[in-house]
LUMKE-465407 format. One record per atom (N, C-alpha, C): residue in three letters; atom name; x, y, z. Coordinates in pm, whole numbers, plus 50000, padded with zeros to 5 digits. Atoms other than C-alpha are relative to their C-alpha. Layout:
residues N
> r / a / x / y / z
> ALA / CA / X / Y / Z;
...
//
This chain:
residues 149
> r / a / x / y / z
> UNK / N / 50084 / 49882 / 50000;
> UNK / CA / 50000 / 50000 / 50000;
> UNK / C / 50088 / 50125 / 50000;
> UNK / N / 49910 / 49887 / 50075;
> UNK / CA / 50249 / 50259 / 49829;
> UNK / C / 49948 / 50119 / 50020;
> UNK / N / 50086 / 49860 / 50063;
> UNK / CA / 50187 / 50651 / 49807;
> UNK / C / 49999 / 50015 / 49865;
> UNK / N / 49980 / 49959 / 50138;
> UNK / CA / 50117 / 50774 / 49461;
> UNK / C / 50039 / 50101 / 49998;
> UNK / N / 49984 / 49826 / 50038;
> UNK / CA / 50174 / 51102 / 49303;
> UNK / C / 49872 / 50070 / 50002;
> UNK / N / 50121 / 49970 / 50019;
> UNK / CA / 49819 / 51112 / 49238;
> UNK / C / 49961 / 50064 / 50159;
> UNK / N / 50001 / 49953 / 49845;
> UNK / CA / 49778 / 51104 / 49642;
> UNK / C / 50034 / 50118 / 50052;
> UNK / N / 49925 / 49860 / 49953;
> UNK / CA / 50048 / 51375 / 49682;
> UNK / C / 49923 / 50068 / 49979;
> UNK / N / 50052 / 49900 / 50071;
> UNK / CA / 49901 / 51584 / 49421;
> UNK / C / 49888 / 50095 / 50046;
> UNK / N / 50123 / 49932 / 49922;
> UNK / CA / 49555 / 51567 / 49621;
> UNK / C / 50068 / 50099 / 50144;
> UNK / N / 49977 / 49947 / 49884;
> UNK / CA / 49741 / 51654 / 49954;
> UNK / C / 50091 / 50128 / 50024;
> UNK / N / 49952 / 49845 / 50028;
> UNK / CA / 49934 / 51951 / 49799;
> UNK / C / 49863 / 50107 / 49943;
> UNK / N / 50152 / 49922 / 50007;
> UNK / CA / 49599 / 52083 / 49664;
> UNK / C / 49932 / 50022 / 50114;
> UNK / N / 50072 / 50020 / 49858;
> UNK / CA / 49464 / 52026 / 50068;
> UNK / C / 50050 / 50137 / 50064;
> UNK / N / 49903 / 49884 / 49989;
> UNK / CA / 49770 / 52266 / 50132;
> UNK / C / 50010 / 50131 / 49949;
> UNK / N / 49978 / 49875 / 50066;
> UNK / CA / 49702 / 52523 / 49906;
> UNK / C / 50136 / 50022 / 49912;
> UNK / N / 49805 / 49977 / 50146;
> UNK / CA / 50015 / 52478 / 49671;
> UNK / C / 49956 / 49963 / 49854;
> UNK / N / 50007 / 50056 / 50121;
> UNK / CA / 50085 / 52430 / 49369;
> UNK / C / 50087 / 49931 / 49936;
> UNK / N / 49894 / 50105 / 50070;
> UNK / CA / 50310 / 52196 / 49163;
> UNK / C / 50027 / 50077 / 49893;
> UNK / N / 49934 / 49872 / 50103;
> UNK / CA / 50557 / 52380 / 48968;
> UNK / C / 50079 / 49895 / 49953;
> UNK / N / 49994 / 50158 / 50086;
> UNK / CA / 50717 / 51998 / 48826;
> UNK / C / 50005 / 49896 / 50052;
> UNK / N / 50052 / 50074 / 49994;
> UNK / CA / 50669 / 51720 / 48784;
> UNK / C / 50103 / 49909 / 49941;
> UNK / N / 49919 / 50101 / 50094;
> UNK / CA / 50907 / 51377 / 48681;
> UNK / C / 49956 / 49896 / 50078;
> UNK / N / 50019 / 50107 / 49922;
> UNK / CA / 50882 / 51031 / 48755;
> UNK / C / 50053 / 49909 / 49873;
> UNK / N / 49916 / 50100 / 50083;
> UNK / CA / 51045 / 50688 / 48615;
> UNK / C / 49876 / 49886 / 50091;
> UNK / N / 50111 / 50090 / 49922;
> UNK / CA / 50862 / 50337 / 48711;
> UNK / C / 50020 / 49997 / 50160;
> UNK / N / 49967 / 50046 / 49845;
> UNK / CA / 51012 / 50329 / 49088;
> UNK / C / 50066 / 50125 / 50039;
> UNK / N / 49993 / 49854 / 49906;
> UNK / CA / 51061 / 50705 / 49162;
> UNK / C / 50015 / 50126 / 49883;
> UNK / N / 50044 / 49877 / 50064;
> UNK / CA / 50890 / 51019 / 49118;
> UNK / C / 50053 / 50152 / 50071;
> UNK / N / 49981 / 49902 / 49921;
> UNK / CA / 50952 / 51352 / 49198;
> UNK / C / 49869 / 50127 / 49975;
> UNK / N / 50078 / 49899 / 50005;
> UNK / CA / 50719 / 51650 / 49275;
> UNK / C / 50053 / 50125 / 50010;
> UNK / N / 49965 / 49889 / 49939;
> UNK / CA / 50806 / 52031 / 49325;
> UNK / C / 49909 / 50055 / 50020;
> UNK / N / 50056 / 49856 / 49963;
> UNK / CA / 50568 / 52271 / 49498;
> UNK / C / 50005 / 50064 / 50094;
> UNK / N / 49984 / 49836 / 49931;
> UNK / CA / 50530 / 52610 / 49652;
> UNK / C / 49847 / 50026 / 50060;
> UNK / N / 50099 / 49929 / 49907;
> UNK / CA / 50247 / 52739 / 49895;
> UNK / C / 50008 / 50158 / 49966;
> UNK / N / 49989 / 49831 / 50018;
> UNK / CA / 50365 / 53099 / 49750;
> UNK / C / 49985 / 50042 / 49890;
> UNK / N / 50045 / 49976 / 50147;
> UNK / CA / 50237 / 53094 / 49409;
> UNK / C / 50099 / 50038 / 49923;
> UNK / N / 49928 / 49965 / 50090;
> UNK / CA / 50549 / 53106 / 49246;
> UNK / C / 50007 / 49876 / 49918;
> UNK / N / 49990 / 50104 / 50098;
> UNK / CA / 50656 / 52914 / 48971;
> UNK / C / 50117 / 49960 / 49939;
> UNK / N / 49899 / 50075 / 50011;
> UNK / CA / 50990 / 52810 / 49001;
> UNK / C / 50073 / 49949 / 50135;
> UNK / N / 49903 / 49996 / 49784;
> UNK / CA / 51240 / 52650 / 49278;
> UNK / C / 50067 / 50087 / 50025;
> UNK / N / 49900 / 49933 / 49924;
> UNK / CA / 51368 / 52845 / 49464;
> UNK / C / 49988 / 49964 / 50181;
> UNK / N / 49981 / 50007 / 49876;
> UNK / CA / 51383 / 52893 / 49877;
> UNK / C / 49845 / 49983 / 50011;
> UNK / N / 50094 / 50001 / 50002;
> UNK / CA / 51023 / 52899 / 49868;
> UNK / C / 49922 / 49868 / 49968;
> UNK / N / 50022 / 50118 / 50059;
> UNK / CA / 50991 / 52559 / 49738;
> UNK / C / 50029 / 49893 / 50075;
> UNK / N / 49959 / 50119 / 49952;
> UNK / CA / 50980 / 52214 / 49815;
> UNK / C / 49959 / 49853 / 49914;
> UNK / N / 49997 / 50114 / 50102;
> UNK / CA / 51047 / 51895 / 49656;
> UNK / C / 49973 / 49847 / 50090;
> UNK / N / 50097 / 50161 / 49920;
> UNK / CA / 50876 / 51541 / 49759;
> UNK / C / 50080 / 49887 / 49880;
> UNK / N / 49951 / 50115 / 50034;
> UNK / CA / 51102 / 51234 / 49659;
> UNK / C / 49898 / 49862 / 50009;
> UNK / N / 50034 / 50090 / 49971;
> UNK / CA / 50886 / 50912 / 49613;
> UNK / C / 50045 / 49916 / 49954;
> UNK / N / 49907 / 50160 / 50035;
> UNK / CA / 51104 / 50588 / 49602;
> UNK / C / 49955 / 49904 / 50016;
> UNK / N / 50022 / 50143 / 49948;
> UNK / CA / 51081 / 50255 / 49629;
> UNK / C / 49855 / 49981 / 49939;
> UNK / N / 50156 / 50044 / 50004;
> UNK / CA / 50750 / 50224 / 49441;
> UNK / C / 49891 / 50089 / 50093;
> UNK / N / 50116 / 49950 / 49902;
> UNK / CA / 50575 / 50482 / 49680;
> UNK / C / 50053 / 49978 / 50152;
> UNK / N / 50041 / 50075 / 49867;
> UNK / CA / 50707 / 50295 / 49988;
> UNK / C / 50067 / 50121 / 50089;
> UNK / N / 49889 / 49965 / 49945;
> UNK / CA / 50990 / 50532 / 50067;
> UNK / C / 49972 / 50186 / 49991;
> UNK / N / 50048 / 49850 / 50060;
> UNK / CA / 50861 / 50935 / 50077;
> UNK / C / 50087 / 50093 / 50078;
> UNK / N / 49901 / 49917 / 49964;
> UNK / CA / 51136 / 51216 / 50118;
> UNK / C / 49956 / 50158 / 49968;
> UNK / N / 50009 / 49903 / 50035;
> UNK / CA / 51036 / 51576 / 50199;
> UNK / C / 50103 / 50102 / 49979;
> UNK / N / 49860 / 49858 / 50005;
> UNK / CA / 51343 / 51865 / 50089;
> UNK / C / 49914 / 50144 / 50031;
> UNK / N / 50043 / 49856 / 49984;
> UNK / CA / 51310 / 52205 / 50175;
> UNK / C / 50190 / 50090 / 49962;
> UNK / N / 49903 / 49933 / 50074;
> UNK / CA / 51591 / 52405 / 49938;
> UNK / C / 50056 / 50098 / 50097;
> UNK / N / 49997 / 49887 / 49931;
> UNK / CA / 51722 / 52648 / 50217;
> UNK / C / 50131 / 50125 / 49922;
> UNK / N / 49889 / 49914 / 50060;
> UNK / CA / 52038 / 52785 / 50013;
> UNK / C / 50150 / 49979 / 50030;
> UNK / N / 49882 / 50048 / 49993;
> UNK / CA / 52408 / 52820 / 50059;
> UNK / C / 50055 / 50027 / 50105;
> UNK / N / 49961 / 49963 / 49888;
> UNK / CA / 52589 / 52825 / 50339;
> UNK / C / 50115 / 50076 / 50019;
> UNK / N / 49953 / 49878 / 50021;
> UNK / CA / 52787 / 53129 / 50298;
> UNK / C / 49897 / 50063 / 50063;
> UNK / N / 50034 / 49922 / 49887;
> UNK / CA / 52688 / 53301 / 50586;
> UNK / C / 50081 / 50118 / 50030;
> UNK / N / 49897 / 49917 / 49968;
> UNK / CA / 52814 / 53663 / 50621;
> UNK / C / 50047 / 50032 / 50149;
> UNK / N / 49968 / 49998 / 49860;
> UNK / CA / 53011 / 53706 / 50960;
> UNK / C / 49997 / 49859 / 50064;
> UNK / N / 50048 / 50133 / 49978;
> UNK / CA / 52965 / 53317 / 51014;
> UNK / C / 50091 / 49917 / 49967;
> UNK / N / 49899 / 50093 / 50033;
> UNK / CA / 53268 / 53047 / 50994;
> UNK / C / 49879 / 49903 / 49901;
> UNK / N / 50036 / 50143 / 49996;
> UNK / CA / 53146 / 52777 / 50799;
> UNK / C / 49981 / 49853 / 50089;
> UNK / N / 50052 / 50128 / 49898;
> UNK / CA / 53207 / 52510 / 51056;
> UNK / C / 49972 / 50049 / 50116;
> UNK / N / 50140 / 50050 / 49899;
> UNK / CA / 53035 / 52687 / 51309;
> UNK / C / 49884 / 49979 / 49973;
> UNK / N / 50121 / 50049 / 50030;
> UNK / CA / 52756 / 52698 / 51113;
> UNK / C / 49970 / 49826 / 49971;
> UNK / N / 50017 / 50140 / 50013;
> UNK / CA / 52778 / 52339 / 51025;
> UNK / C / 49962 / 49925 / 50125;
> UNK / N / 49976 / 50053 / 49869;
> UNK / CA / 52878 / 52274 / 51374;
> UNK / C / 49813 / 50002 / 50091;
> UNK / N / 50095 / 49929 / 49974;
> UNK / CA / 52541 / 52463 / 51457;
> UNK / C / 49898 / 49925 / 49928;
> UNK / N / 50131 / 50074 / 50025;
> UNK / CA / 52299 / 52266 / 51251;
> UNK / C / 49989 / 49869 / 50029;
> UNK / N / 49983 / 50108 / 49907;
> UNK / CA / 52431 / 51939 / 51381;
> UNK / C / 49967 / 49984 / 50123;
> UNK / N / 50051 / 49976 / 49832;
> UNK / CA / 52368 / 52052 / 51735;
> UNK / C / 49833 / 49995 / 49977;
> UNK / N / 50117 / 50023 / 50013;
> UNK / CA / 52057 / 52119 / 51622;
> UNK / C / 49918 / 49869 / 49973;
> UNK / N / 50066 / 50069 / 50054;
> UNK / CA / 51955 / 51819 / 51462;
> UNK / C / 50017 / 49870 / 50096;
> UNK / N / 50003 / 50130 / 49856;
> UNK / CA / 52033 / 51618 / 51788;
> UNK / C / 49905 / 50033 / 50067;
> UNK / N / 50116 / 49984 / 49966;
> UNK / CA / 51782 / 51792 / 51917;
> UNK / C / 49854 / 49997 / 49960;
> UNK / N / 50140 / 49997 / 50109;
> UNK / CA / 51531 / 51756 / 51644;
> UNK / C / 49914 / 49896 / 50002;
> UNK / N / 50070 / 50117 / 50009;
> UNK / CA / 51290 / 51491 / 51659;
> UNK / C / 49958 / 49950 / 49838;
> UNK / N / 50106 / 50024 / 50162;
> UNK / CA / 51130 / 51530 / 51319;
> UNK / C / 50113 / 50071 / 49908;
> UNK / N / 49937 / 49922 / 50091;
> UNK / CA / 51370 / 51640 / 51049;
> UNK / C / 50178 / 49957 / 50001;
> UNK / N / 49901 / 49919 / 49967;
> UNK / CA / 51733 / 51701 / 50982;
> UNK / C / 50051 / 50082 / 49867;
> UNK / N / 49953 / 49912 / 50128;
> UNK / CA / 51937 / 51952 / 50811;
> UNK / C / 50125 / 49892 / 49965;
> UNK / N / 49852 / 50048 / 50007;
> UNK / CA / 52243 / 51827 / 50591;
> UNK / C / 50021 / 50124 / 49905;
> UNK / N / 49911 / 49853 / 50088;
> UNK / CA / 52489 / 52009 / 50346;
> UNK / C / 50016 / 49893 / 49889;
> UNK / N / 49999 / 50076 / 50162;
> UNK / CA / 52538 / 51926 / 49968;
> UNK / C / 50153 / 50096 / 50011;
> UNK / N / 49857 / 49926 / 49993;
> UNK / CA / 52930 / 51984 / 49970;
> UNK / C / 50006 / 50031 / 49828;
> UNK / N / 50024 / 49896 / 50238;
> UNK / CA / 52895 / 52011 / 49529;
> UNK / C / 49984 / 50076 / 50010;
> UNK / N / 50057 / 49897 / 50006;
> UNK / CA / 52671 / 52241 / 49520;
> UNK / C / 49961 / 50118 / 50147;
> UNK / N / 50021 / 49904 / 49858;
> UNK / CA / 52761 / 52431 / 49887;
> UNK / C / 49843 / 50033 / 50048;
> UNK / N / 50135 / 49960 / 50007;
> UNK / CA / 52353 / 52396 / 49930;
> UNK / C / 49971 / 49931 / 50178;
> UNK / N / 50095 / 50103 / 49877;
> UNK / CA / 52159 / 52323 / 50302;
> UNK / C / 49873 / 50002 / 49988;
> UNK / N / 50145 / 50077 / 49998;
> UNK / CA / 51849 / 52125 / 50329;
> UNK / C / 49965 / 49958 / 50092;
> UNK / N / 50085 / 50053 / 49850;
> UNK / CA / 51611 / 52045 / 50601;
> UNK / C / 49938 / 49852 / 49897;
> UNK / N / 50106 / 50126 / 50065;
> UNK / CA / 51481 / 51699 / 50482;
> UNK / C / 49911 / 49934 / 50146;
> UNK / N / 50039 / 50076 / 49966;
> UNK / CA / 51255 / 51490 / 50637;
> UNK / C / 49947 / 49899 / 49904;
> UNK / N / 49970 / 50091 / 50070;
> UNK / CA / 51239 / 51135 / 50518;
> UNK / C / 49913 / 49865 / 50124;
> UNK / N / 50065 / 50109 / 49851;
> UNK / CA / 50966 / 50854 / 50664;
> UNK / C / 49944 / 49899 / 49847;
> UNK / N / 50016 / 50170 / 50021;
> UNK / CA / 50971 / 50475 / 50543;
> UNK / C / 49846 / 49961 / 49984;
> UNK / N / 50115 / 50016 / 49970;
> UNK / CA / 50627 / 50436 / 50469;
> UNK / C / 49964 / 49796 / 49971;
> UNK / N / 50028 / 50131 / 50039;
> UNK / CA / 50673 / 50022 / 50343;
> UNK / C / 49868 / 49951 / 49979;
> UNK / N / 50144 / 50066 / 50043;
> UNK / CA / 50302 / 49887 / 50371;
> UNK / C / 49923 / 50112 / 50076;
> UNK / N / 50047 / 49944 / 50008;
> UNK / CA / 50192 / 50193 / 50491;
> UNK / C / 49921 / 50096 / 49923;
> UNK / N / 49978 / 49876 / 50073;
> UNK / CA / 50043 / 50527 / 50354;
> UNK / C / 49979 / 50104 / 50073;
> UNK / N / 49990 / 49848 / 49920;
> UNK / CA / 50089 / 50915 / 50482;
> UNK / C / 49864 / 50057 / 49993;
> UNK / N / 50122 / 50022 / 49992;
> UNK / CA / 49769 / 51010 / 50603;
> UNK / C / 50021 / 50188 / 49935;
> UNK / N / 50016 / 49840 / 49982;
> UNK / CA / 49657 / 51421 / 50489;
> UNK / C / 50043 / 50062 / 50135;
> UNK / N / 50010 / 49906 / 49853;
> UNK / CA / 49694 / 51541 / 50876;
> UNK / C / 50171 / 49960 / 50008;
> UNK / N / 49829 / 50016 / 49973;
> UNK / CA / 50105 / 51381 / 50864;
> UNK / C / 50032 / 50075 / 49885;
> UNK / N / 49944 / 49909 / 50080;
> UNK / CA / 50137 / 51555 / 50551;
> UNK / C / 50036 / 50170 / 50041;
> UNK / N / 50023 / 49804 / 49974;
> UNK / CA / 50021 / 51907 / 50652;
> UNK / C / 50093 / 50034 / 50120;
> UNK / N / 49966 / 49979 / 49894;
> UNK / CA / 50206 / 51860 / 50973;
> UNK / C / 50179 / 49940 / 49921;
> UNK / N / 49873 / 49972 / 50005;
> UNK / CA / 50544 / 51792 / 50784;
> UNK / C / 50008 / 50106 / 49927;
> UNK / N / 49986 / 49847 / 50089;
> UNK / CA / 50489 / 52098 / 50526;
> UNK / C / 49993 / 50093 / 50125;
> UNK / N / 50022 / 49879 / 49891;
> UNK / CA / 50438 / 52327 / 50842;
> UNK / C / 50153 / 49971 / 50044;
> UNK / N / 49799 / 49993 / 49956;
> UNK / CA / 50809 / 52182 / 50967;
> UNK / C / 50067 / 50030 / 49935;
> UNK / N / 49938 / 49954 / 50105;
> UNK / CA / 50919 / 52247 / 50644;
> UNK / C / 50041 / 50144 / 50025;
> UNK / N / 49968 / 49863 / 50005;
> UNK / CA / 50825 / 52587 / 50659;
> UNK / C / 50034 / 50068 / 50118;
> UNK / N / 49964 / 49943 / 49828;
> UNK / CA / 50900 / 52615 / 51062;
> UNK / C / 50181 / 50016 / 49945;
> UNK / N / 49818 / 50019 / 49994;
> UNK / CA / 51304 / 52504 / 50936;
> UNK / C / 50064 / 50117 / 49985;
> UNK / N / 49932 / 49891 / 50016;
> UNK / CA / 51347 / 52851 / 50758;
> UNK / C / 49990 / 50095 / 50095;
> UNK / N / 49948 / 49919 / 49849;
> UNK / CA / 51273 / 53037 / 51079;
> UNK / C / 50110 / 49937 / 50097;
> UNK / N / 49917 / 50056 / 49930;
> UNK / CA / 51484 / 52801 / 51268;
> UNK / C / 50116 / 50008 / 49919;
> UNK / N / 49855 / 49983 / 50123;
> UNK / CA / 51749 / 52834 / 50991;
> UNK / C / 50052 / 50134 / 50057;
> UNK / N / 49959 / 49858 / 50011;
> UNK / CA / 51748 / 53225 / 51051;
> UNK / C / 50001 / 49988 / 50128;
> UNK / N / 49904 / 49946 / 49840;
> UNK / CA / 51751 / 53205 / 51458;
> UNK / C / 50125 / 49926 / 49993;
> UNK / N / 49851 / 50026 / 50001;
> UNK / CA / 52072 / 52987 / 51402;
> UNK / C / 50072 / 50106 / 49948;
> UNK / N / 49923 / 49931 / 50097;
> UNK / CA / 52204 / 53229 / 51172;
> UNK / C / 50041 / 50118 / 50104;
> UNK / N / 50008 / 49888 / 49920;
> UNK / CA / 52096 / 53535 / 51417;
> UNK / C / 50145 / 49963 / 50165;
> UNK / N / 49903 / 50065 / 49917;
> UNK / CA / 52279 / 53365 / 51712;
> UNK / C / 50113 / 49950 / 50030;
> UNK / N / 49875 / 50010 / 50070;
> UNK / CA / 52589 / 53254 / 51534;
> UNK / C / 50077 / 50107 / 49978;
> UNK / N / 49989 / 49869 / 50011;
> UNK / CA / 52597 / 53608 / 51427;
> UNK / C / 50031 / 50064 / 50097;
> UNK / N / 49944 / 49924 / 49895;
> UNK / CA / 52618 / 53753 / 51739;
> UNK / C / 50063 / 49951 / 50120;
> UNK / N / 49923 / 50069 / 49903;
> UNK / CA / 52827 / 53512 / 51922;
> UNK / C / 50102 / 50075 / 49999;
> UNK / N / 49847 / 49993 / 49997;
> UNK / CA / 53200 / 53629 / 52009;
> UNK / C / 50063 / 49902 / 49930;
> UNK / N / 49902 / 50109 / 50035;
> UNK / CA / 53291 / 53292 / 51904;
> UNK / C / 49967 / 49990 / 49860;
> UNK / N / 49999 / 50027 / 50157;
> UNK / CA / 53213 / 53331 / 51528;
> UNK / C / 50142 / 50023 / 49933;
> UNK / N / 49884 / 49951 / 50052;
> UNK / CA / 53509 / 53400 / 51326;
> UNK / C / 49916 / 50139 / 49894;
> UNK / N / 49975 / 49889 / 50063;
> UNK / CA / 53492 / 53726 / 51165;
> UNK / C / 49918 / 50137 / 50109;
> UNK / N / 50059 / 49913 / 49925;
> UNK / CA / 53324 / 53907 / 51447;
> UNK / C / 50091 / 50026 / 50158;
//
């Protein structure tokens, strides 16, 4: 008992978004949409991985690069790791290629499926990460212990 796209599709319409693209192969699809009526990715966006036939559903949230002004790199790194020990639901990582961080959350659904009320309640963490993105940032910022400050 897989998710579809079809499923998503309804539970981003539940959300008020919209799907800005769309791909898929026989054993994984991808979605992109936005709650902000735009119509491309950007920070505003979020992309829904479905693997494994449906079984396997991965939410991204694009946050940007981590070029932080006034901000070492590894404290910020250091700083979203701390965080993500504390996180129950979520974590951030780093895309060292493309210097990019992402809040993912990522849930195993195997013979399950994601009900509407777990959906809406990971798009709201989604969009909770970029405030929590920016009090790290704020706090980092005005530490002594940053490097350049």
């Amino acid at each position: 008992m897989a998710m579809t796209t079809d499923e998503i599709k309804k539970y981003i319409d539940q959300v008020g978004g919209n799907i800005i693209k769309e791909a898929g192969q026989d054993t994984f699809s991808v979605i992109a949409f936005s709650k902000y009526n735009n119509t491309t990715e950007n920070k505003d966006s979020y992309v829904i991985y479905l693997q494994e036939n449906g079984e396997l559903i991965q939410f991204v949230s694009g946050i940007g690069s981590s070029n932080i002004g006034g901000v070492s790199k590894s404290d910020f790194l250091e700083a979203l790791l701390h965080h993500n020990s504390e996180t129950k639901f979520g974590t951030w990582d780093y895309d060292k290629n493309d210097d990019q961080i992402n809040y993912t959350v990522e849930i195993p659904l195997e013979d399950n499926t994601l009900t509407e009320k777990q959906f809406k309640r990971i798009v709201k963490i989604l969009e909770s990460s970029t405030i929590e993105l920016l009090k790290i940032i704020h706090e980092l910022q005005n530490s002594s212990t940053s490097d350049g400050i």
